[in-house]
N, C-alpha and C positions, 0 to 999 in steps of 0.2 A: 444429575447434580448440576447445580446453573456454573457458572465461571465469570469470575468479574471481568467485563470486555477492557478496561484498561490493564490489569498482570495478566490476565491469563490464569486465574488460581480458581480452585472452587471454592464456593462459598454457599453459604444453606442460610436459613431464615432458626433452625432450630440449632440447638446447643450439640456441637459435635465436638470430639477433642482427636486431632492425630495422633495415629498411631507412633509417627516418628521424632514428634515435636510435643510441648506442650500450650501449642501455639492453638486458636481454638479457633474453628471455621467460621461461625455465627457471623453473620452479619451486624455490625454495631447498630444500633437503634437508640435518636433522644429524642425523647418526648417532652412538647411543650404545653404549655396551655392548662387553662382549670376548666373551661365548655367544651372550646374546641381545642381538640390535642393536635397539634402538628407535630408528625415525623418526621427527621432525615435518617433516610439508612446508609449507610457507608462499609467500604471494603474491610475486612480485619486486616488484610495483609498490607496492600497500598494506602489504606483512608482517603482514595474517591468516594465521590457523593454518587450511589448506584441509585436515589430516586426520592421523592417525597410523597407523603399523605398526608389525611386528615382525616378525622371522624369526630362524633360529637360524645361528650363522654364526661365526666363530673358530678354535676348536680342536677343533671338533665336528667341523663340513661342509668345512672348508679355506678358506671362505670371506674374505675381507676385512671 
C-alpha cells in the first residue's frame, strides 16, 4: 500500500473505504481537457498534489 510522503497515510489509486472511518482512501483525480486530458492526483487525507499526467483521449482515442 503507497503512503502519501507529506501525512504519512495510505493511499491507493482504486476506491477503498476504512474500516474505522467513512473517510475513503482513493486518491482524488481531476481531469482536464477534451484531446488532451491532464491530471492532478492529490492526497484524500492532506490535499497535496502527489503528481500529474497526461494522455490523449476524446475525439482522438474514443476515450472519456
Amino acid at each position: 500500500m503507497a503512503k502519501c510522503p507529506y501525512c504519512k497515510q495510505e493511499v491507493t489509486l482504486e476506491k477503498a473505504k476504512r474500516e474505522s472511518a467513512d473517510v475513503s482512501e482513493e486518491v482524488h483525480k481531476e481531469v482536464h481537457g477534451l484531446v488532451k486530458k491532464e491530471i492532478m492526483y492529490s492526497c484524500p487525507h492532506c490535499d497535496a498534489v502527489l503528481g500529474f499526467g497526461f494522455f490523449f483521449g476524446g475525439f482522438l482515442t474514443g476515450r472519456p
